[in-house]
C-alpha positions as CSV (number, residue, x, y, z in Angstrom):
1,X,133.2,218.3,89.9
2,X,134.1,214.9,89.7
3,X,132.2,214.1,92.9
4,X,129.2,215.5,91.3
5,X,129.2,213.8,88.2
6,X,129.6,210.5,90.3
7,X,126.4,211.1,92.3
8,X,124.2,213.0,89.1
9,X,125.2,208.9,87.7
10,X,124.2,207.3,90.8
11,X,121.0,209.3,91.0
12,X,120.4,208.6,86.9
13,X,120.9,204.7,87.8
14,X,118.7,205.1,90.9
15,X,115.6,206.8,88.9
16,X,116.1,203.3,86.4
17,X,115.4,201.3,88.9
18,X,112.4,203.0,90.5
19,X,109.0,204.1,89.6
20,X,106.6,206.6,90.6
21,X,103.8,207.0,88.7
22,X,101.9,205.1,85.9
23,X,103.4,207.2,82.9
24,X,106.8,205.7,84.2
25,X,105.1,202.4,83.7
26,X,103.1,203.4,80.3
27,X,107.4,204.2,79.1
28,X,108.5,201.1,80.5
29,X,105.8,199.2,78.4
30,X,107.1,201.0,75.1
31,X,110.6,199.1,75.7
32,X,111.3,195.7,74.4
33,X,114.6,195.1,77.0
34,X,116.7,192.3,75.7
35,X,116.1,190.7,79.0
36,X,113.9,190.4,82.6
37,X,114.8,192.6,85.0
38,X,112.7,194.6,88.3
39,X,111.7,198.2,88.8
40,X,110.6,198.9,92.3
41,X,108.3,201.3,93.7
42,X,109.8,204.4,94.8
43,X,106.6,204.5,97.7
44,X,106.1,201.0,98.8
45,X,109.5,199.2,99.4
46,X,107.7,196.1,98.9
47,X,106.3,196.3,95.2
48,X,108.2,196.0,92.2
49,X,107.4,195.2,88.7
50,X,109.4,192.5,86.6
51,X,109.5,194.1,83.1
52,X,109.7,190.7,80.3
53,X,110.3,190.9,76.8
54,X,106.2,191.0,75.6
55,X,105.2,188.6,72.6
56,X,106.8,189.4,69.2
57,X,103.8,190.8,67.8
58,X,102.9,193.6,69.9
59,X,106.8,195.0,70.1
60,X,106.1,196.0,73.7
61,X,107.2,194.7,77.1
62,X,105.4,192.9,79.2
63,X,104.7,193.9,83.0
64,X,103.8,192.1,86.2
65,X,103.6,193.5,89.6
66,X,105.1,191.6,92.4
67,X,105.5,191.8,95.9
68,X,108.3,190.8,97.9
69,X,107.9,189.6,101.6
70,X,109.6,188.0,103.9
71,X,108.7,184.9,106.4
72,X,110.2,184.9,110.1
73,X,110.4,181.3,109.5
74,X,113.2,181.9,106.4
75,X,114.6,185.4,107.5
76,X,116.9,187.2,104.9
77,X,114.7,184.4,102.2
78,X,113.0,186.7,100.1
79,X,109.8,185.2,98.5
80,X,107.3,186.5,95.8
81,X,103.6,186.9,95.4
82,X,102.1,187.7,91.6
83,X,99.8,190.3,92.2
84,X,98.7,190.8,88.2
85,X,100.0,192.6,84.9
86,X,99.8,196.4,84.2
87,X,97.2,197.4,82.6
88,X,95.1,194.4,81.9
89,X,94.5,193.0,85.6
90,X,96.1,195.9,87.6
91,X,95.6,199.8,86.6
92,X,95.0,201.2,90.0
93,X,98.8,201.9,91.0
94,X,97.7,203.2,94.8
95,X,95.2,200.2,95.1
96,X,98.3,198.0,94.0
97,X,100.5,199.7,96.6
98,X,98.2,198.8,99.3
99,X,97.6,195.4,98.2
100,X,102.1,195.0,98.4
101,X,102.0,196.6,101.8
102,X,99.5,193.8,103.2
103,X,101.5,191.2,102.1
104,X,104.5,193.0,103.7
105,X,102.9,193.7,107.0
106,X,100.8,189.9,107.4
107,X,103.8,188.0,106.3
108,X,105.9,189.7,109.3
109,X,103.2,188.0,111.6
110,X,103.5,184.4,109.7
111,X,101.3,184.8,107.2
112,X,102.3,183.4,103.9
113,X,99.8,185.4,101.3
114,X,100.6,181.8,99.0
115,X,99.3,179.9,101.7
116,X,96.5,182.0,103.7
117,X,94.6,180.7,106.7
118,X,91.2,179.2,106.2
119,X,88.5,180.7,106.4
120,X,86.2,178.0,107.9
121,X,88.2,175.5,108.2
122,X,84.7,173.4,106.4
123,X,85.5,170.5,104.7
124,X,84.7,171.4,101.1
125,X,87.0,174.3,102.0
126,X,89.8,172.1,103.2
127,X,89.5,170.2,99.4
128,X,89.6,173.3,96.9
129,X,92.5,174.3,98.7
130,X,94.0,171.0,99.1
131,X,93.7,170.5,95.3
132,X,94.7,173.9,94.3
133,X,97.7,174.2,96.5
134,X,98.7,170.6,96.5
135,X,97.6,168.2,94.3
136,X,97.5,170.0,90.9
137,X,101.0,171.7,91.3
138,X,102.5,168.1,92.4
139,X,100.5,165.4,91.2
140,X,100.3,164.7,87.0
141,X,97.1,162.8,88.1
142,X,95.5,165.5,90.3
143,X,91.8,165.2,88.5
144,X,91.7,162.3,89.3
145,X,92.2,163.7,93.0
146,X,89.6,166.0,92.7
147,X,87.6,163.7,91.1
148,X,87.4,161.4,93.6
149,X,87.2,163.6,96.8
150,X,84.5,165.5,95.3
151,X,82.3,162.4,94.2
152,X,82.5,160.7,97.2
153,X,84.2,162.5,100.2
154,X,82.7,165.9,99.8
155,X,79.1,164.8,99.8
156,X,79.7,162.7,102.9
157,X,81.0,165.6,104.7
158,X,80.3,168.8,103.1
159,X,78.4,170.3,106.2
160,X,81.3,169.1,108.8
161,X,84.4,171.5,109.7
162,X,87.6,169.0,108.7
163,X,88.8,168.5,112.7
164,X,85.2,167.2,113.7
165,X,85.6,164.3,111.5
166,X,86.8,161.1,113.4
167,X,87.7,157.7,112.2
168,X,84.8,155.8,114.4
169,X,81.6,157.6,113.5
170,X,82.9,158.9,110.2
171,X,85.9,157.8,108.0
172,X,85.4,153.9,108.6
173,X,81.6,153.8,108.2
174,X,82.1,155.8,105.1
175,X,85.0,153.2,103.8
176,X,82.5,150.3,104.6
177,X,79.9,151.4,103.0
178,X,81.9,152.6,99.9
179,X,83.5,149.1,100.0
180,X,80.4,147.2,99.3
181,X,78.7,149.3,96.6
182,X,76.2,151.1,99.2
183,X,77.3,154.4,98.8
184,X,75.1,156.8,97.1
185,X,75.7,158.6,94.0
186,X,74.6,162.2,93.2
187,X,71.5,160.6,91.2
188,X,70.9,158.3,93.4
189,X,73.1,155.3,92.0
190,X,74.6,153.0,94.5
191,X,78.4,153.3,93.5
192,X,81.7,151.8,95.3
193,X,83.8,148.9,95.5
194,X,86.9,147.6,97.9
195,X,89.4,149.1,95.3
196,X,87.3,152.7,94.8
197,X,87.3,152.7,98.8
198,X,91.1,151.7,98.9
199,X,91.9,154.6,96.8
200,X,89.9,157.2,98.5
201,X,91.2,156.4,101.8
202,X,94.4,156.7,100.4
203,X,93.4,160.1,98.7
204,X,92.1,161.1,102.5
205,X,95.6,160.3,103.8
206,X,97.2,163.2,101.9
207,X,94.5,165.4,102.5
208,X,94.8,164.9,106.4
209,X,98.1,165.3,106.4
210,X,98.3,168.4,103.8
211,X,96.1,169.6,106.3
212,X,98.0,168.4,109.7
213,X,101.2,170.1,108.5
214,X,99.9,173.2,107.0
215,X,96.8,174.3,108.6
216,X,95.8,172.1,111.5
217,X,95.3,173.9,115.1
218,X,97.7,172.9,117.9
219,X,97.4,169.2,118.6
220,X,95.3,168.4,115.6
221,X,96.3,165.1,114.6
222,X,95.3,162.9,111.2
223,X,92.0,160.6,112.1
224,X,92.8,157.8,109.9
225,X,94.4,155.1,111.5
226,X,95.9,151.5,110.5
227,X,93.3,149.0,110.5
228,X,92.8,145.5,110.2
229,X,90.1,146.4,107.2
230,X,92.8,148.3,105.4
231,X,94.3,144.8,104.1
232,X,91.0,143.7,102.4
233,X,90.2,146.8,100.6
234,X,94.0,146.5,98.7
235,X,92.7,144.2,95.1
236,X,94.5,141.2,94.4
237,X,97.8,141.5,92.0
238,X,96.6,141.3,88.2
239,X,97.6,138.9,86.0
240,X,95.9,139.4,83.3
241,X,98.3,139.3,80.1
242,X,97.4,138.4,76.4
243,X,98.0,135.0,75.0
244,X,99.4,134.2,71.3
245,X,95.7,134.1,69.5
246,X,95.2,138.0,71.8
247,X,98.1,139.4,70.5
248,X,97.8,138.1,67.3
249,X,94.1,139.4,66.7
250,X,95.3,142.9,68.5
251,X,98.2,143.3,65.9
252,X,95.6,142.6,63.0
253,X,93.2,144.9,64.9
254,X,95.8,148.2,65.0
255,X,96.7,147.4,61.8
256,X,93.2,147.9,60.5
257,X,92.6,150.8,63.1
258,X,95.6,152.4,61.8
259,X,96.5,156.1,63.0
260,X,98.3,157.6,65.7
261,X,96.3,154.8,68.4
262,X,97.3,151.8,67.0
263,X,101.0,152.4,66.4
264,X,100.3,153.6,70.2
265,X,99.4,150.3,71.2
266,X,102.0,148.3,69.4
267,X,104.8,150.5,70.7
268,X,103.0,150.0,74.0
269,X,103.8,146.2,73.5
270,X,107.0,146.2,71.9
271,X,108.7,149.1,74.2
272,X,106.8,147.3,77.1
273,X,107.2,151.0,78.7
274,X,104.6,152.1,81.2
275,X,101.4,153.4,78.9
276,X,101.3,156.8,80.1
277,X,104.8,157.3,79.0
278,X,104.5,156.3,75.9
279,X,101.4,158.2,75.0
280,X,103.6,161.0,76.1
281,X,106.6,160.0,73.6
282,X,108.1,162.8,71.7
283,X,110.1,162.8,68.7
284,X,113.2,165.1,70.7
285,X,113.1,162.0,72.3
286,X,114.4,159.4,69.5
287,X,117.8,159.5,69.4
288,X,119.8,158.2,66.1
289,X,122.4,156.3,68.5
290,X,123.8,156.4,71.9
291,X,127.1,155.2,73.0
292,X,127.8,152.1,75.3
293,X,131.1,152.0,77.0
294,X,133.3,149.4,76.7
295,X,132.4,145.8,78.4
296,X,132.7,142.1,78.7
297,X,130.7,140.0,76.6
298,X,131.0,135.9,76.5
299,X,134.4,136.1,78.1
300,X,136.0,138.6,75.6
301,X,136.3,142.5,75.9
302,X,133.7,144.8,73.5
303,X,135.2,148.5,72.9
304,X,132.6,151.3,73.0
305,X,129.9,150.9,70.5
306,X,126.8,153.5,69.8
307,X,123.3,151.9,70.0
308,X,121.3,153.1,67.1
309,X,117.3,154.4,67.2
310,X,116.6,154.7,71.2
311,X,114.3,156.2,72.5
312,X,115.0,158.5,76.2
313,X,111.8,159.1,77.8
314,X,114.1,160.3,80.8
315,X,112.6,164.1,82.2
316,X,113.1,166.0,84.8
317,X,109.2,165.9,86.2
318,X,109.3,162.4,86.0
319,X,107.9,161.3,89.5
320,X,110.3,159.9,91.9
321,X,108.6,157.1,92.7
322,X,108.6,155.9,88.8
323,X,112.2,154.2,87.5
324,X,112.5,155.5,83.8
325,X,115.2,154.2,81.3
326,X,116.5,154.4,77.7
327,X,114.5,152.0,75.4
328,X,116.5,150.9,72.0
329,X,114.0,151.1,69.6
330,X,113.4,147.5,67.4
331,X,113.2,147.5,63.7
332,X,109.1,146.7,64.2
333,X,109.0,149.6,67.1
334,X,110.7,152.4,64.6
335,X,108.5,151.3,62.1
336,X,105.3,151.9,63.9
337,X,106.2,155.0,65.0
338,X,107.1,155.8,61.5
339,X,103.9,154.8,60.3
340,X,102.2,158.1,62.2
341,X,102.0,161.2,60.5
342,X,103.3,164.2,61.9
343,X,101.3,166.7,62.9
344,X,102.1,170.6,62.3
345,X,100.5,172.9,64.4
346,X,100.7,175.5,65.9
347,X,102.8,175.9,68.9
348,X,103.5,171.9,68.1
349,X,105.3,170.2,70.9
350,X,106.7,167.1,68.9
351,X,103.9,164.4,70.3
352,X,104.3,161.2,68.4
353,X,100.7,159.8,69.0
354,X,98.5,162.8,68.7
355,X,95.7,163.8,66.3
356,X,96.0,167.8,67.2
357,X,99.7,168.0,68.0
358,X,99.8,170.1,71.0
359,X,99.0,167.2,72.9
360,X,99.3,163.4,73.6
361,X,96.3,161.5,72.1
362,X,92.6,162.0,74.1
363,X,89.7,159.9,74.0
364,X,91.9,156.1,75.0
365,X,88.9,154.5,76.3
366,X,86.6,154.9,73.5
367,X,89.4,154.0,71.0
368,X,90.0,151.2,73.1
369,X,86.4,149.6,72.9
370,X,86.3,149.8,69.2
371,X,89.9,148.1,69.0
372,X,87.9,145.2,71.6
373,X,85.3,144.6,69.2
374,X,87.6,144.7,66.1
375,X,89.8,141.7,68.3
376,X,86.6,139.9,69.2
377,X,85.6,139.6,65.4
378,X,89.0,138.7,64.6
379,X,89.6,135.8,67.2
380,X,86.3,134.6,66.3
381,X,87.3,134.3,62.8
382,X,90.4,132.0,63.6
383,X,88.2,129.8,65.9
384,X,85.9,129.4,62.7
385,X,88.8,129.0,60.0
386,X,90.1,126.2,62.6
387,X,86.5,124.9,62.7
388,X,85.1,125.8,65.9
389,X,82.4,127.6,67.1
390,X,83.2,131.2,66.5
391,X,80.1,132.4,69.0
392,X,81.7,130.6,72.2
393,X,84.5,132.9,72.2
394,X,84.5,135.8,74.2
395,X,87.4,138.3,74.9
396,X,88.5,138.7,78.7
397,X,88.6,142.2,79.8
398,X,91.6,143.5,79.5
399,X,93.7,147.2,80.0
400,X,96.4,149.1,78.4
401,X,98.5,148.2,81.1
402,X,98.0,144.9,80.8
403,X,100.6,145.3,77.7
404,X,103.8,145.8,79.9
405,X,102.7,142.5,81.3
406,X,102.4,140.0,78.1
407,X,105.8,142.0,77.0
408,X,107.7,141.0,79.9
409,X,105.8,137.3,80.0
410,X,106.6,137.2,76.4
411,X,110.8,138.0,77.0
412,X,110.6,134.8,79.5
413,X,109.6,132.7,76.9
414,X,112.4,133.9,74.7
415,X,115.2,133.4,77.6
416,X,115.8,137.1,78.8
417,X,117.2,137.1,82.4
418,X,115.1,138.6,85.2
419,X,118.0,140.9,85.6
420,X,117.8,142.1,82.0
421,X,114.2,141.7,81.5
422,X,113.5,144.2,85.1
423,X,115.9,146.6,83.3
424,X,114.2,146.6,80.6
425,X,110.5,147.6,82.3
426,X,112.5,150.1,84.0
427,X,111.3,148.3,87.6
428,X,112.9,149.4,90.8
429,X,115.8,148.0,91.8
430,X,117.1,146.5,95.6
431,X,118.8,149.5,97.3
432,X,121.8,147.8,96.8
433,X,122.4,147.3,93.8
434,X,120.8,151.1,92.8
435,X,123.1,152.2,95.0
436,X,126.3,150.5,93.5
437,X,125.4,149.2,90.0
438,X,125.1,151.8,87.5
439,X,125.0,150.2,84.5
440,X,122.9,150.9,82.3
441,X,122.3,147.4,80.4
442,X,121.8,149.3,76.9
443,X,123.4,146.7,74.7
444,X,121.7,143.7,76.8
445,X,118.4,145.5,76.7
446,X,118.7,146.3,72.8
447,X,119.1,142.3,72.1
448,X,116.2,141.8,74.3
449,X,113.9,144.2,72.9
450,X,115.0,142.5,69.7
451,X,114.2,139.4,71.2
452,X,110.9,140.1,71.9
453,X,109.8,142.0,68.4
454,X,110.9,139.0,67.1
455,X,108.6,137.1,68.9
456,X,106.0,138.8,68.1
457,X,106.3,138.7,64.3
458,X,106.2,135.0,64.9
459,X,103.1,135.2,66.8
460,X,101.5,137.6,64.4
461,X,102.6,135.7,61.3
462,X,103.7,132.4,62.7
463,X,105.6,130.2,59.9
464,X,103.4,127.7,57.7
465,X,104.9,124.2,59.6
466,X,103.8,126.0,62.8
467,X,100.2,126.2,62.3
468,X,98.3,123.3,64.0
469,X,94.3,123.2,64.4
470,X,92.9,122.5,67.5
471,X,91.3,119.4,66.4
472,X,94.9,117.9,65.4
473,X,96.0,119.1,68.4
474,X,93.6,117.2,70.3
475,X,94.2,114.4,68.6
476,X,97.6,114.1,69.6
């Protein structure tokens, strides 16, 4: 008796963990399990369902139909394909089983259903899938990508299958002709210059070699090859940072901008943080203090302290090619971020500088040009009030970017070390010393941030026995 009790249990737990039929699946829905777990197919020893806890709402589970196959390049690795959710994409149950045996039976002969063959092997082709399985799962900045390749690589080669297309007769006329502006656009335009051809042949690298490692045929190899060209197509360094009368005017400007953009801008300046990041700030991300272990400091012994208002941008997605650091906040940093309201909406994810809250703030370039012409106006009024001619002034282009640059010009001025001042931009270090020296510079990086808001208050409102006209200037 007791056998058969034991095997009426295992058959109970068996029949849990199977289904048959879609009123199996129709009861499953009607649960709300407390947390994810599979049902397989009592036919097709491939599908299964993974039954979720559904939205709060609608008090029912929520379930997906997956496949499970296995690769003979990772035998005993089991992998999963999404095949849809039951009964909104996927109804048909013996339609479903059929599509979970395909995937069973093509990925036994090497076919990955995540990464099917081509079709063509065509050149647009290549792109959609190059951007769909590559560049927007890996890349934050895969429009751009797509942008690019489909303005000016597709149209070149839209008619050509990918392993027809050779450096000599294709790729570096193409780069040449990109390089000096005598590429046409899709109206006609003539677009292109040596730093839009630099970056598309760099976007072509990845793209051959997506391609070479993923879909090629046997002894396909990448056409793009080193070139003497390559080195004039790279743009010069920029240098292009804001002098006293710049920042001054752009301070004045975000102040009379106001909002979420210009406390965006100043933080940009005062953080001296890659823009990007800090358009992505988030208020989980301000800490009240952090601790510092004990150190030496001017030849005596500091115990452990905590560093108040910092800011840790650190993520997990944060690229690996991009050093990212803790930034203690100044007094004139906290402030600005203060200044922005705090937006509540729905499904809110804690954006400092956003107008919608369930993203960072859109639209940079057209709040950039008004901030230009509010800084134009502006530093042609202080050429008037110091009696010049306010209509010789112009203002120098200049980017976002070009922030991190007057910050870290601006902590030379005040005496920061390189050391300190490289730590504080959150640049790459020698392998070395990142291999060695973990220190984290928090209290040397909090008096130089310091340093440098200080500065700027002085530049923004410089004290009265500071302010010398041009003309006594000359005169001295």
């Amino acid at each position: 008796m007791a056998g058969e009790a034991a095997e009426n249990r295992k058959a109970q737990r068996k029949a849990e963990r199977t289904f048959t039929t879609t009123k199996h699946l129709d009861k499953l829905r009607r649960t709300r399990p407390h947390r994810q777990h599979m049902v397989w197919d009592s036919e097709e020893k491939s599908l299964s369902v993974l039954v979720s806890r559904g939205p709060k709402h609608k008090r029912q589970a929520t379930l997906t139909f997956r496949a499970v196959y296995y690769l003979p390049s990772a035998p005993g690795k089991p992998r999963y394909k999404k095949l849809g959710r039951y009964p909104d994409e996927l109804s048909n149950l013996k339609a479903v089983r059929g599509q979970a045996a395909q995937i069973r039976i093509g990925a036994m002969r090497g076919v990955d259903p995540k990464r099917p063959p081509l079709v063509s092997g065509g050149f647009k082709e290549v792109v959609d899938r190059f951007i769909a399985e590559y560049a927007q799962p890996k890349q934050r900045s895969w429009s751009e990508t797509a942008r690019m390749l489909k303005l000016y690589a597709v149209p070149e080669w839209q008619g050509m299958m990918i392993e027809d297309i050779n450096w000599r007769e294709h790729i570096n006329p193409f780069l040449i002709r990109l390089s000096l502006g005598k590429f046409k656009g899709p109206h006609g335009q003539l677009l292109g210059t040596p730093s839009v051809a630099r970056l598309v042949r760099a976007h072509l690298v990845t793209l051959f070699n997506w391609y070479v490692e993923d879909h090629a045929s046997t002894g396909f190899r990448s056409p793009i090859v080193k070139s003497s060209k390559t080195k004039e197509w790279k743009p010069p360094a920029r240098e292009r940072h804001l002098d006293d009368d710049e920042v001054r005017a752009l301070w004045m400007a975000c102040d009379e901008i106001g909002g979420a953009y210009g406390a965006l801008v100043k933080c940009g300046l005062l953080t001296a943080q890659r823009f990007r990041k800090v358009g992505q700030m988030r208020r989980s991300e301000l800490k009240d203090y952090m601790r510092i272990p004990g150190r030496m400091e001017n030849g005596s012994w500091v115990a452990d302290e905590d560093v108040p208002n910092v800011w840790d941008p650190t993520r997990d997605d944060d690229p690996k090619n991009k050093r990212v650091s803790v930034v203690p906040l100044s007094q004139l940093a906290r402030e600005a971020i203060v200044s922005v309201p705090i937006i509540d909406a729905e499904r809110a994810k804690d954006f400092v500088f956003t107008t919608t809250g369930v993203g960072p703030l859109k639209g940079l370039s057209h709040r950039k040009a008004r901030l230009d012409r509010k800084m134009l106006a502006l530093l042609r009024q202080q050429v008037e009030a110091r009696g010049g001619d306010p209509a010789s002034v112009e203002l120098r282009p200049w980017q976002h970017r070009d922030l991190r640059r007057t910050a870290r010009t601006l902590m030379a001025r005040m005496g920061v070390s390189n050391e300190v001042a490289e730590h504080c931009l959150a640049h790459a270090l020698a392998t070395i010393q990142a291999t060695y020296n973990r220190h984290g510079y928090l209290a040397e990086k909090r008096t130089a941030f310091e340093q440098l808001a200080a500065l700027v208050e002085r530049i923004v409102n410089p004290p009265p026995d500071n302010v010398v006209t041009f003309d006594r200037a000359f005169a001295t």
